[in-house]
C-alpha positions as CSV (number, residue, x, y, z in Angstrom):
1,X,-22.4,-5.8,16.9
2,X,-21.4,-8.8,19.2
3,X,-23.7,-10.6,17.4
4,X,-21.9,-10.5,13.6
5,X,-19.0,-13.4,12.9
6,X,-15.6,-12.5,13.7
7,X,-15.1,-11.7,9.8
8,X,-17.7,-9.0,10.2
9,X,-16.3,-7.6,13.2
10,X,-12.9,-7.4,11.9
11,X,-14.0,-5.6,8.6
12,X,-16.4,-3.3,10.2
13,X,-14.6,-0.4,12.0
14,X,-12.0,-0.3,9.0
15,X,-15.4,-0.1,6.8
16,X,-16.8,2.9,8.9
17,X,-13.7,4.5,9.0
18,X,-12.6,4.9,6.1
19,X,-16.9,5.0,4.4
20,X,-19.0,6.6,6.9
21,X,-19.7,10.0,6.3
22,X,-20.8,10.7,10.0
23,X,-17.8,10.6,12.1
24,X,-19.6,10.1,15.4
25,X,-21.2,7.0,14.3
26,X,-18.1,5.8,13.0
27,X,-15.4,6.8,16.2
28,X,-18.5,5.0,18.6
29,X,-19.3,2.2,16.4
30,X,-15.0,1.7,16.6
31,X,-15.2,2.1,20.5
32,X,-17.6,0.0,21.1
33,X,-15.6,-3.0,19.8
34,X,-12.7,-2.1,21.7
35,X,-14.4,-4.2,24.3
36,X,-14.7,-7.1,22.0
37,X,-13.6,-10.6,23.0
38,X,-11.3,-11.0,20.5
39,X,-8.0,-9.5,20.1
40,X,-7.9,-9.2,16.4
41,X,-11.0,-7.0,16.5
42,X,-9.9,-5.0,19.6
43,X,-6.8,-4.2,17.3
44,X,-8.9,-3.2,14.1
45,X,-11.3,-0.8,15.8
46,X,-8.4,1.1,16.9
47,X,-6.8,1.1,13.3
48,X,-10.6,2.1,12.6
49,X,-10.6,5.1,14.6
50,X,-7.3,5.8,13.2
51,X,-9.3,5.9,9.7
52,X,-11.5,8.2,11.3
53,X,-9.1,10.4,12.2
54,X,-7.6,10.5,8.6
55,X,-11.1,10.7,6.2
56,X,-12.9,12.6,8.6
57,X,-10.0,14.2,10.7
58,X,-12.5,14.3,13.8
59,X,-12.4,12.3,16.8
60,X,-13.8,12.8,20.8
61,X,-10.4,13.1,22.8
62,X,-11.9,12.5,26.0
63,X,-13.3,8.8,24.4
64,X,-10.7,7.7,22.3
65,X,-7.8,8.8,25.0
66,X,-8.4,6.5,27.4
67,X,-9.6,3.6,25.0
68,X,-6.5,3.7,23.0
69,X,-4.5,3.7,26.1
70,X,-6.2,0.8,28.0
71,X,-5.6,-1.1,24.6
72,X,-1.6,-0.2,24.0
73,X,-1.2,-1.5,27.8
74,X,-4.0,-5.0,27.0
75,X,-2.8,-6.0,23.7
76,X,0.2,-8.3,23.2
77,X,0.1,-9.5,19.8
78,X,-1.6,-6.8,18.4
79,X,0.3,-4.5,20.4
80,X,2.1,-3.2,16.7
81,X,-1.2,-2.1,15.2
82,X,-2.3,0.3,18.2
83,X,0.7,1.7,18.2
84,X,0.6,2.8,14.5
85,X,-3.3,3.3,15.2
86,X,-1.8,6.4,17.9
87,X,1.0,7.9,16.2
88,X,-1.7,8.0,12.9
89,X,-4.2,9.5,15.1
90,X,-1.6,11.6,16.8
91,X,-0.6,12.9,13.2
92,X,-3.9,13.5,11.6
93,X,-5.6,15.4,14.6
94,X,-2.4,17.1,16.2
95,X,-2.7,15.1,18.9
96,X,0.2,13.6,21.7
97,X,-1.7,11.1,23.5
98,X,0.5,8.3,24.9
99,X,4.1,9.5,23.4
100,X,5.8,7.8,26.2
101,X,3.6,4.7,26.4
102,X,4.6,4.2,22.9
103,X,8.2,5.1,23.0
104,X,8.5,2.8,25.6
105,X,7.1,0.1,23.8
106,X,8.7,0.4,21.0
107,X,12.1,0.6,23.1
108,X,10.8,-2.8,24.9
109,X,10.2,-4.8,21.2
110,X,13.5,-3.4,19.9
111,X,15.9,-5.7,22.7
């Protein structure tokens, strides 16, 4: 995957995620750009997970926790995106990973 253009990387996790039919495939395809150089695409594989979470309303807690949590503290100007990526992810799967992380971003942007 590191070798596609930056186009193809930012279109791919919102591809699987919302087209896949297998769920695993999609969620690790989506985490395994999380560790992409560029920010943009870091920011879109979270959203992508987040369209996992809403077609296929399936994720692995234990991989996408910790992912989604290293990214909310990493990303600055994308910082907007993984927090709507959580609270969709949080919504679809009954989930309440990083409530206060977000709250207290959120409370940071609004001053």
């Amino acid at each position: 995957m590191a070798s596609g253009s930056k186009e193809e990387r930012l279109l791919l996790p919102l591809r699987v995620g919302e087209h896949c039919h297998d769920w695993k495939k999609s969620q690790d395809i989506c985490l395994s750009l999380i560790d992409d150089d560029e920010e943009a695409v870091r920011a879109n594989a979270a959203l992508g997970l987040a369209y996992v979470a809403r077609t296929k309303g399936r994720l692995e807690k234990h991989q996408v926790k910790p992912a989604l949590l290293m990214l909310l503290k990493t990303s600055q100007e994308y910082r907007w995106r993984i927090i709507d990526a959580i609270e969709d992810i949080n919504m679809f799967l009954d989930w309440k990973i990083g409530q206060k992380a977000v709250e207290r971003f959120k409370n940071e942007s609004d001053q």
